[in-house]
C-alpha positions, 0 to 999 in steps of 0.5 A: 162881868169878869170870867174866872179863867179856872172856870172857863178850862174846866169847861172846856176839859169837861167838854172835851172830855164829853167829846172823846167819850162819845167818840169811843162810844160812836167807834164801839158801836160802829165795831159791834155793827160790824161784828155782828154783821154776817160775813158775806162770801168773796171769790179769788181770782188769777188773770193777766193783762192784755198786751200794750205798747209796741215792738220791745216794749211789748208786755203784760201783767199778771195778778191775783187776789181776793175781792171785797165782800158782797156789795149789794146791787138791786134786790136780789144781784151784787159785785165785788170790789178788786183793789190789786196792784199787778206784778212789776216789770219795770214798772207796775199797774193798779187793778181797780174795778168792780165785778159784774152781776153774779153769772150762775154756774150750777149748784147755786155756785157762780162767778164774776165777769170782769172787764176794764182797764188797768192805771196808767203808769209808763204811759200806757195802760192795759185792758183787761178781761177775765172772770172770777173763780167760783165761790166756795169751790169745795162745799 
């Protein structure tokens, strides 16, 4: 049996078109769950480096920044994601890191605890310390 090639393409232009619709359909959906998800808080932050290398290569970093919303940690704790480069030198670092669980500090307000380390670049990395700014801080 011989197949019409008109056929076969017009199929397979149905089937794409099929395709394609369930993936505007599948992109909407995902939008509206975003959008009618609440938004959860964030907290800034301002920190510097600690110090690497040695003699006149000695130096640090500063950065700052905003964390991602809430991420979730057991039933009743969460963290956030820091994703910030530091400012540049000669040469510049990625924070990449999550906080650590929420540490109350009075009127149902809290901050991050952070610790880590920096990316390698120049062939050094930094570790790094400091806590997060509390969340809402004129309400």
């Amino acid at each position: 049996m011989k197949r019409d090639p008109f056929e076969y393409r017009k199929r397979i232009r149905e089937r794409e078109s099929k395709e394609e619709a369930e993936k505007v359909s599948n992109e909407e959906a995902e939008v509206k769950q975003t959008e009618e998800k609440p938004q959860t808080h964030v907290h800034e932050f301002v920190a510097s480096t600690k110090l690497a290398e040695e003699n006149d290569d000695r130096h640090n970093h500063r950065f700052a920044g905003v964390t991602s919303e809430v991420i979730p940690k057991g039933r009743h704790s969460h963290v956030h994601r820091i994703v910030v480069n530091t400012d540049f030198l000669d040469h510049h670092h990625e924070v990449i890191i999550e906080t650590g669980p929420p540490i109350p500090v009075g009127n149902g307000k809290h901050v991050h605890f952070v610790k880590g380390m920096t990316t390698i670049n120049d062939d050094h990395e930094h570790d790094l310390e400091f806590a997060t700014l509390i969340d809402r801080p004129l309400v």
